[in-house]
ROSEVO-637852 format. One record per residue (C-alpha): z negated, x negated, y; residue number from 0. Coordinates in steps of 0.25 Angstrom, whole numbers, plus 5000, padded with zeros to 4 digits. Each point is the difference from the previous one (the first is absolute). Layout:
! residues N
{site {Z,X,Y},NUM}
...
***
This chain:
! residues 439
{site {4815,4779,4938},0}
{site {5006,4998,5013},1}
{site {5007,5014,4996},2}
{site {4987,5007,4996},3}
{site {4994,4996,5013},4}
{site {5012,5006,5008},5}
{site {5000,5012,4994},6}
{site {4984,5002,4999},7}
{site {5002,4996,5016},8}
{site {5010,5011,5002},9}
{site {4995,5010,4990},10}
{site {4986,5001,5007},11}
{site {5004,5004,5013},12}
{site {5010,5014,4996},13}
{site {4986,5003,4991},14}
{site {4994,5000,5014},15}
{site {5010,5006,5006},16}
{site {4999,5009,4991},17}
{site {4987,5005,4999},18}
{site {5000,5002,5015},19}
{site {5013,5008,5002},20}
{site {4991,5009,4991},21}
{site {4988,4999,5007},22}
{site {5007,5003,5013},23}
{site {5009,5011,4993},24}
{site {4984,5007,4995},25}
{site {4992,5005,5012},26}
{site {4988,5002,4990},27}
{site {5000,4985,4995},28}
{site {5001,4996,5015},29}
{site {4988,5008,5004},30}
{site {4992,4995,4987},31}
{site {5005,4985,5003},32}
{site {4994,5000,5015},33}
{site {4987,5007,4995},34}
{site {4999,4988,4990},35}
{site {5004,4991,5011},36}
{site {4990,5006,5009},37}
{site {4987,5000,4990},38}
{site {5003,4986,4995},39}
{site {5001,4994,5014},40}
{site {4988,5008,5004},41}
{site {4992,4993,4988},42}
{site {5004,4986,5003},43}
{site {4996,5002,5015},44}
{site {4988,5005,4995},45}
{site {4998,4989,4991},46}
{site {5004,4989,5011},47}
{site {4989,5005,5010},48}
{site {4990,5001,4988},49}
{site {5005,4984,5000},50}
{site {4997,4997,5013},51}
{site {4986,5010,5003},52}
{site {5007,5008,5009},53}
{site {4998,5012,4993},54}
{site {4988,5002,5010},55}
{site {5007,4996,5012},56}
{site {5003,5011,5011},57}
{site {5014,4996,5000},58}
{site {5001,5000,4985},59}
{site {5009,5015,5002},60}
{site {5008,4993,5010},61}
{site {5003,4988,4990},62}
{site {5001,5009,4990},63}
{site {5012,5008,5008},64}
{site {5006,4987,5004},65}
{site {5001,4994,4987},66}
{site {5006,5014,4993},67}
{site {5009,5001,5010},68}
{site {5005,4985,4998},69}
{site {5000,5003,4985},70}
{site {5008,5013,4998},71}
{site {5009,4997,5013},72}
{site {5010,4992,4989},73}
{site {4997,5012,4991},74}
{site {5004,5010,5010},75}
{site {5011,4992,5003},76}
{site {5005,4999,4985},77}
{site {4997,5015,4997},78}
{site {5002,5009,5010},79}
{site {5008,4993,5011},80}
{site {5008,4995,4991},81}
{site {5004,5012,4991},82}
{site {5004,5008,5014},83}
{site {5008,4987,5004},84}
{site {5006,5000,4987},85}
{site {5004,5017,5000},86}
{site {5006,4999,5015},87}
{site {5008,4988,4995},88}
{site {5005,5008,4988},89}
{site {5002,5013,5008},90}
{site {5007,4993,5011},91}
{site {5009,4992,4989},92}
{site {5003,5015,4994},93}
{site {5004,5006,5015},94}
{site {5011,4989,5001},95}
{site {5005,5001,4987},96}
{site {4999,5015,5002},97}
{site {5006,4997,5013},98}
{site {5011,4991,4995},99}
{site {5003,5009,4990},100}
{site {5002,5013,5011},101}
{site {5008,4990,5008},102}
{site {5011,4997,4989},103}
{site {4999,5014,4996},104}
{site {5004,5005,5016},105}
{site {5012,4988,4999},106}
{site {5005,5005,4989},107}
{site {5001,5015,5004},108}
{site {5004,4995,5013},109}
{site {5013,4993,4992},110}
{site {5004,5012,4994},111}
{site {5013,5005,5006},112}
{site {4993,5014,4996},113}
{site {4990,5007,5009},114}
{site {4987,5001,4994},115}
{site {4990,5011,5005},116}
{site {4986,5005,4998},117}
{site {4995,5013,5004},118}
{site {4988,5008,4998},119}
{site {4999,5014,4997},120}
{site {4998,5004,5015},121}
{site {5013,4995,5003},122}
{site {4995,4988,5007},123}
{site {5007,4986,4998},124}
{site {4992,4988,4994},125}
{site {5010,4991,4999},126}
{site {5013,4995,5004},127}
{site {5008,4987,4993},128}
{site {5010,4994,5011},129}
{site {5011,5007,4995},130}
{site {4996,5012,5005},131}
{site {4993,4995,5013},132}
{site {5016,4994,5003},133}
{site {5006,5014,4997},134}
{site {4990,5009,5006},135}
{site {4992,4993,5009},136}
{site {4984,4996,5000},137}
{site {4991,5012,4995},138}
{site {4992,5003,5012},139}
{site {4990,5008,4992},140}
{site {5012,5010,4996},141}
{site {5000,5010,4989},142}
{site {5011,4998,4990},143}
{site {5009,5013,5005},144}
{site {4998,4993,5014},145}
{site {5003,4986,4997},146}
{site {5012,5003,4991},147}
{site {5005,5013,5005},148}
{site {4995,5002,5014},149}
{site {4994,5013,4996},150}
{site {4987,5007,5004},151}
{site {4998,5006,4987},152}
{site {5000,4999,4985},153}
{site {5015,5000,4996},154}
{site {5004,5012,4993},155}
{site {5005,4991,4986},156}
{site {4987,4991,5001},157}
{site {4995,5000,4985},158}
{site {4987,4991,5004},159}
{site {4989,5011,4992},160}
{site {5010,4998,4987},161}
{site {5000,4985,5001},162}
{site {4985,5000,5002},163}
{site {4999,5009,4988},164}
{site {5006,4989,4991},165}
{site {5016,5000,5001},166}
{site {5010,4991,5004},167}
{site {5011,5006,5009},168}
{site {5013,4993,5003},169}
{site {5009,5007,5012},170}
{site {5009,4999,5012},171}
{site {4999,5004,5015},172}
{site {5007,4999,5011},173}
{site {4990,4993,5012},174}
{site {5002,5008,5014},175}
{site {4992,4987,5005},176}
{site {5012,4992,4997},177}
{site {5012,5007,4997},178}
{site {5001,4993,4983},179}
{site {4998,5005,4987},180}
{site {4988,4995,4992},181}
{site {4995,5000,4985},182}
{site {4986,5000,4998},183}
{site {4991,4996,4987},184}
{site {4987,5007,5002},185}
{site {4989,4998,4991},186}
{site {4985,5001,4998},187}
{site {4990,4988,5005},188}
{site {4986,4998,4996},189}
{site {4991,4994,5009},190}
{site {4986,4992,4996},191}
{site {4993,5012,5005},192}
{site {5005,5009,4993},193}
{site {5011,5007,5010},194}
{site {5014,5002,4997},195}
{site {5012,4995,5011},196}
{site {5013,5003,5000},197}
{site {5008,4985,4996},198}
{site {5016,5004,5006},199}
{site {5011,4990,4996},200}
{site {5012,5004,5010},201}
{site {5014,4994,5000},202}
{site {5010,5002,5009},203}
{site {5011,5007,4994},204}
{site {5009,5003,5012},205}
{site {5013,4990,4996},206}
{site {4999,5006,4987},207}
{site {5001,5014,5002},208}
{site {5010,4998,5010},209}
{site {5009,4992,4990},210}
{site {4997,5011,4989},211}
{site {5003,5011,5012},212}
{site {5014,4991,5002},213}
{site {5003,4999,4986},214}
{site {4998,5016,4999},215}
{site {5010,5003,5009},216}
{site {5008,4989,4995},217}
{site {5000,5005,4988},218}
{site {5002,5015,5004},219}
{site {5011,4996,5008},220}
{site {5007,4992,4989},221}
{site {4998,5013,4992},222}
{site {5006,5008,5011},223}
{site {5012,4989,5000},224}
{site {5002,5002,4985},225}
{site {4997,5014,5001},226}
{site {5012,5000,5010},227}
{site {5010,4989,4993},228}
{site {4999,5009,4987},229}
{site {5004,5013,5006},230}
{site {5010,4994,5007},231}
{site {5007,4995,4990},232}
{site {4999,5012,4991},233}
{site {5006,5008,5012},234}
{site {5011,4989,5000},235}
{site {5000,5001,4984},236}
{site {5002,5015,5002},237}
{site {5009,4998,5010},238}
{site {5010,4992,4993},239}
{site {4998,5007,4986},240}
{site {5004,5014,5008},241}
{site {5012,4992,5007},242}
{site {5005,4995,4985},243}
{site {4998,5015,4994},244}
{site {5006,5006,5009},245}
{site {5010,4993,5005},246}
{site {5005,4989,4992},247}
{site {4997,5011,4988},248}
{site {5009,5010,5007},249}
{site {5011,4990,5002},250}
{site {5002,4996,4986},251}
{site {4998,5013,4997},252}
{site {5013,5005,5007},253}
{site {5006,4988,4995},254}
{site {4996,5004,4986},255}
{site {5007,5015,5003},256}
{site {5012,4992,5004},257}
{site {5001,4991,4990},258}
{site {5000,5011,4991},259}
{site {5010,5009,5008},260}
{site {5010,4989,4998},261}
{site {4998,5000,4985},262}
{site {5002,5014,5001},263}
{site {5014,4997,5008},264}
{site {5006,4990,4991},265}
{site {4996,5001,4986},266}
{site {5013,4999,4995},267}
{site {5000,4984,5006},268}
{site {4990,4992,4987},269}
{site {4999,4988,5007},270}
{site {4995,5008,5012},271}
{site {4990,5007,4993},272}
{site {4994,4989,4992},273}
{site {4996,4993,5015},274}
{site {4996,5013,5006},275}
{site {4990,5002,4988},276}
{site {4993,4987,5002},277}
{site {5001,5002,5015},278}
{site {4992,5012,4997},279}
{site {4989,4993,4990},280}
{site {4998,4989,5010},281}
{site {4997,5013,5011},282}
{site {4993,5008,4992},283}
{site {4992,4985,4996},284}
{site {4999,4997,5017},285}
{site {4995,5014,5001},286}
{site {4990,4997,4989},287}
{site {4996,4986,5009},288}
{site {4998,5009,5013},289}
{site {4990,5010,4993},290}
{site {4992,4989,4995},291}
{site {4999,4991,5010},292}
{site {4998,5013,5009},293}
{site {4989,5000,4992},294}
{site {4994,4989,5000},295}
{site {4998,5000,5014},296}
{site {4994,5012,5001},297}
{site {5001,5011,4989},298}
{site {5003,5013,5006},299}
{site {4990,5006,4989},300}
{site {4987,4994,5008},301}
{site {5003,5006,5011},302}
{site {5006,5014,4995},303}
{site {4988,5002,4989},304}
{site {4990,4991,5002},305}
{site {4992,4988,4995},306}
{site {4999,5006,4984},307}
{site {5014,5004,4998},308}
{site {5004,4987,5007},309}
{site {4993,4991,4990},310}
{site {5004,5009,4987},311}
{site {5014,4997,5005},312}
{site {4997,4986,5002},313}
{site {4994,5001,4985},314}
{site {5011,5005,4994},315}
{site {5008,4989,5008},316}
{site {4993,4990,4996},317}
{site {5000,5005,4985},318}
{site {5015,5000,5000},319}
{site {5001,4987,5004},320}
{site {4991,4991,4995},321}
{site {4997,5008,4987},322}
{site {4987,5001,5000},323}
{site {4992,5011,4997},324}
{site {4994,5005,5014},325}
{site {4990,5012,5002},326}
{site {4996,5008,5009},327}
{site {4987,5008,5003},328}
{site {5000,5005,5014},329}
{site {4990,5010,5004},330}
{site {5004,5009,5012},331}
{site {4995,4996,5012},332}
{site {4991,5010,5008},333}
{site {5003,4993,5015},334}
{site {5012,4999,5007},335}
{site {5002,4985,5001},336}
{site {5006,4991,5011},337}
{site {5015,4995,4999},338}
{site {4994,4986,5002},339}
{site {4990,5001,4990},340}
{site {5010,5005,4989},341}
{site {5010,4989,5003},342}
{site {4989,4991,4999},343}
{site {4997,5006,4985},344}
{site {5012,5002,4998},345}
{site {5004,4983,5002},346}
{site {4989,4996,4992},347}
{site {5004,5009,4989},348}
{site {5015,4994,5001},349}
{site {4994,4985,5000},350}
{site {4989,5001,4988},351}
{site {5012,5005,4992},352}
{site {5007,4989,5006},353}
{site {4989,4990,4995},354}
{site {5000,5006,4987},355}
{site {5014,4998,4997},356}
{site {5001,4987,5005},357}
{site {4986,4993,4994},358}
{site {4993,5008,4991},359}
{site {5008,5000,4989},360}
{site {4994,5016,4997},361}
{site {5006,5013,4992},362}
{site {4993,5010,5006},363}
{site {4995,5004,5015},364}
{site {4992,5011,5003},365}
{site {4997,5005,5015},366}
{site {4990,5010,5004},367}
{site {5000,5004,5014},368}
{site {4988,5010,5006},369}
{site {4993,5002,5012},370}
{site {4984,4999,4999},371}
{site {4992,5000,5012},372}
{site {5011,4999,5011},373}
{site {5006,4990,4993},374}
{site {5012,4998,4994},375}
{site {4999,4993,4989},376}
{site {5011,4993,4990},377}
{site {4999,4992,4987},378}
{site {5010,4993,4993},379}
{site {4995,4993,4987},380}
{site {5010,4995,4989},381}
{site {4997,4993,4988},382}
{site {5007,4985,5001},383}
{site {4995,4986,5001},384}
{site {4991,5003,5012},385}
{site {4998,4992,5013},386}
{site {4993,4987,5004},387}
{site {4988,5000,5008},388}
{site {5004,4988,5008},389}
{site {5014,5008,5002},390}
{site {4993,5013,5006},391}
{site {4992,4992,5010},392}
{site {5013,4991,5003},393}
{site {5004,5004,5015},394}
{site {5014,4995,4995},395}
{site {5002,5012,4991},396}
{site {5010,5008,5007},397}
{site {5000,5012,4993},398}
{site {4985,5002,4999},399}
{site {4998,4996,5016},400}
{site {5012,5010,5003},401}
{site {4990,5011,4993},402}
{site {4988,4996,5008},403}
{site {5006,4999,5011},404}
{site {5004,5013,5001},405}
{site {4987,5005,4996},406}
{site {4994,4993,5009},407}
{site {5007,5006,5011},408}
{site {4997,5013,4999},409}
{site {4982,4997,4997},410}
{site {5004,5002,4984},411}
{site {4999,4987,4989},412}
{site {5008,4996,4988},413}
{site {4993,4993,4987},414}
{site {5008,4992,4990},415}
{site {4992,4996,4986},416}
{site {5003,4999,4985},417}
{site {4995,5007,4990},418}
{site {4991,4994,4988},419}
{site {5009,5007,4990},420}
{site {5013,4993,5007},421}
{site {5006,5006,5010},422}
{site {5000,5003,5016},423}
{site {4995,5011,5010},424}
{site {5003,5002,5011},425}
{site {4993,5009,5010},426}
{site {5002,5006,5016},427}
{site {4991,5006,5007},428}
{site {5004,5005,5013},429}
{site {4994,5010,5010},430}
{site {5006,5013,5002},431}
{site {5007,5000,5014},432}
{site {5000,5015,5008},433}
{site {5005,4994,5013},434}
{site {5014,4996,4997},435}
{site {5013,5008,4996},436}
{site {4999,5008,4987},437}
{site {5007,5000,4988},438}
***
């Protein structure tokens, strides 16, 4: 029972409660309640001077006045003043929330390291985070190509009319204000009236671009390097290779000539000519040894008949030696090509046969060399065991990084992938230089 009490006890007053949030919430049941109030007090004034036989009395209007007033002044309290006591309350409890609310809103944008901006489509500012204030300064009434440019005008890239239309823009400008480089996010903002501002998100992007500026023309200047170190050693290479040919080739060539003079002069001694024949194997063996290595370092061929006849020859090399089927499809090229750009073909050719021989466990090679949209362009594509993802993206593959590199340095690229049917392609592509030596 005690339970039933306390709940009735409770229960009663949030029915009240209740019933007058409603009544306060319904001006036409507030007006009907008073006029109930007001005719009900009226009939029991009425009925309390009928009591007392002052209904005749010339002060029975001023009683009666008195008397309603003490009546309905508790009503009046509890319906009307009440009610607007109850909506200020409410209202003001709805600012400070509201208020709150903005305030937490403004710390937040304010801890933004970005710069948050509203502008309206007169070019006027409407608000500023901190941010901005610290990088700029206070607004002052500016316009937005005043406050962040220092110009009198509408910048000539400003896209305001396409952001208002709906679009979002993204883009970079350099301030005359404060000498850096800033991107910007632009978008449309909708305001409880209807209008639509201009909400710009801007970061300073200054350090970045001049670390992307510095690894630019770190990296052009390690391509110049390489650029440089490559023909370099190829003029060494050719350097040496002509030394060999024609120096040590004419030596032993002599020797050859006099070696076999003296056969010539005493072929009636055996036991002379026996030695002097093999001296003249061994010769003709070193003469052998000095044409190829002369080779190797630079074949004469590249330079004498260019990049195609060069890499049929080092086809029919490689054919020899290794005894596997290699061939060749080489379209004429239209262009005059670039000594450093046909050594740099010409050395990746030399190391894909060399990958080929050494890992790939292929038969046949074939190599198509061609020249499509001032490119040159050479694939070499065999048919062996192919080659590992992991081993194409390793840095510590030699061969592979050798043929990128060299690539890279003259603004060309070189991709290494296998095939789904076994196998290996590669393929250069590497711009056609005009500027250098021909060949």
């Amino acid at each position: 029972m005690p339970n039933e009490e306390n709940f009735s006890n409770t229960a009663l007053p949030a029915k009240s409660a209740s019933a007058l949030n409603r009544l306060y919430y319904s001006p036409v049941l507030i007006v009907a309640a008073v006029i109930i109030c007001t005719l009900a007090s009226e009939a029991l004034v009425m009925v309390v001077l009928s009591q007392f036989s002052l209904l005749n009395d010339p002060l029975h209007h001023i009683l009666d006045s008195i008397m309603l007033l003490a009546l309905l002044f508790p009503v009046l309290v509890m319906l009307v003043f009440r009610p607007i006591d109850h909506h200020l309350t409410e209202r003001r409890r709805v600012e400070e929330e509201l208020q709150t609310e903005q305030n937490k809103l403004k710390a937040i944008l304010d801890a933004l390291p970005a710069g948050v901006c509203i502008v309206n489509r007169d070019h006027e500012i409407e608000y500023l985070n901190s941010s901005l204030i610290k990088e700029f300064g206070h607004i002052e009434g500016q316009f937005c190509h005043d406050y962040f440019q220092g110009r009198f005008h509408s910048c000539p890239n400003c896209q305001m009319d396409d952001v208002l239309s709906g679009k979002s823009v993204t883009r970079e400008y350099h301030s005359e204000k404060t000498g850096k480089i800033y991107e910007t996010f632009e978008t449309p903002l909708r305001n409880r009236n209807g209008s639509v501002s201009l909400l710009v998100i801007v970061h300073d992007v200054t350090e970045r671009k001049t670390a992307e500026d510095e690894l630019r023309i770190s990296r052009e200047r390690m391509r110049a390097l390489s650029v440089h170190l490559q023909r370099a050693r190829e003029e060494e290479r050719t350097a040496i290779s002509r030394e060999i040919h024609d120096e040590l080739g004419q030596v032993l060539a002599t020797v050859q000539l006099g070696v076999t003079s003296l056969a010539d002069d005493y072929h009636d001694h055996r036991h002379l000519v026996d030695k002097i024949a093999e001296m003249e194997k061994m010769l003709a063996g070193a003469i052998k040894s000095v044409q190829r290595i002369s080779a190797q370092l630079r074949p004469a061929i590249l330079d004498e008949l260019g990049l195609s006849e060069a890499i049929e020859w080092q086809a029919d090399e490689f054919r020899k030696n290794t005894g596997i089927d290699c061939t060749s499809d080489l379209l004429p090229l239209e262009t005059e090509i670039g000594k450093d750009v046909a050594t740099a073909i010409f050395r990746i050719f030399q190391e894909a046969l060399t990958n080929v021989m050494r890992h790939s466990g292929a038969t046949s090679v074939k190599v198509s060399l061609a020249e499509r949209g001032r490119r040159i362009v050479l694939v070499v594509e065999d048919n062996g065991c192919g080659v590992a993802p992991e081993r194409v993206r390793n840095n510590s593959s030699l061969g592979i990084t050798g043929m990128r590199e060299r690539a890279n340095a003259l603004g060309g690229r070189v991709t290494v992938r296998s095939l789904q049917e076994g196998g290996t392609v590669v393929m250069a592509h590497i711009p056609i230089d005009l500027t250098g030596d021909k060949i």
